[in-house]
C-alpha positions in Angstrom: -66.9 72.6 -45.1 -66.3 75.0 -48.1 -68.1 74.0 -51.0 -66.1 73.9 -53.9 -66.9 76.9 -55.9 -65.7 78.6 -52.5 -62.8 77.2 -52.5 -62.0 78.0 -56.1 -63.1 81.6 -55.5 -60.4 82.1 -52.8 -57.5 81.4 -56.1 -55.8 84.0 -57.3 -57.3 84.7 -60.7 -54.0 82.7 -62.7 -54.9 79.5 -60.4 -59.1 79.9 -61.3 -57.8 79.7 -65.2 -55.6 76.6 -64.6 -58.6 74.8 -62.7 -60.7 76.4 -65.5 -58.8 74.7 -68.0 -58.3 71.4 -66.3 -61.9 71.1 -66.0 -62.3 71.8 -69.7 -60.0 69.1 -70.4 -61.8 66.4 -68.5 -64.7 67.3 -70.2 -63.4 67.3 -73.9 -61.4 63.5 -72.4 -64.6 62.4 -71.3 -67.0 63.3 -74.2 -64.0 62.2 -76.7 -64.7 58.9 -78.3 -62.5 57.1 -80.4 -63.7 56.7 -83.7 -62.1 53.5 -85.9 -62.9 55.8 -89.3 -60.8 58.0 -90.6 -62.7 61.6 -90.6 -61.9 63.7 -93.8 -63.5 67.1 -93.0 -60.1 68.7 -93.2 -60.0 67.6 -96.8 -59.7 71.0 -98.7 -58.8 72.8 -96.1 -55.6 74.4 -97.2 -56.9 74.8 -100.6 -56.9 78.5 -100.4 -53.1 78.5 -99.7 -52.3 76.3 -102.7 -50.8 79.3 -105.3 -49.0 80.5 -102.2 -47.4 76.9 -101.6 -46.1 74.4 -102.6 -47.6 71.0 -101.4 -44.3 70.6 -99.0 -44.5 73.7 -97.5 -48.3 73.4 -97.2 -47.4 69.9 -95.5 -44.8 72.0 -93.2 -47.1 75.3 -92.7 -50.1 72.9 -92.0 -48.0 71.2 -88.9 -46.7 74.7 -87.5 -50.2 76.1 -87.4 -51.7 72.9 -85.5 -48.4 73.9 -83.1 -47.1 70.4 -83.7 
């Protein structure tokens, strides 16, 4: 029986990305823990933007470039 890694090997290289990326997902799913605090380290994070912006397009630029 082919071992896995075999297996994989025998995908065309756009197949090997997708299982690449599924496996990355299972790890980030299983090493993700839910936390009941609420994490500020984005705090500041826009503030270079802040002469460019205002704070409602900052809001709106903010959720286009987390692709949401």
């Amino acid at each position: 029986m082919a071992t896995l890694h075999d297996r994989i090997s025998e995908l065309p290289p756009d197949l090997r990305r997708e299982v690449e990326d599924f496996v990355e997902f299972l790890i980030a799913k299983r090493g993700s823990k839910r936390s009941d605090r609420l994490k500020l380290d984005w705090a500041g994070a826009l503030r270079d933007h802040r002469d460019q912006y205002t704070s409602l397009e900052l809001q709106k630029k903010a959720m286009e470039w987390r692709g949401d």
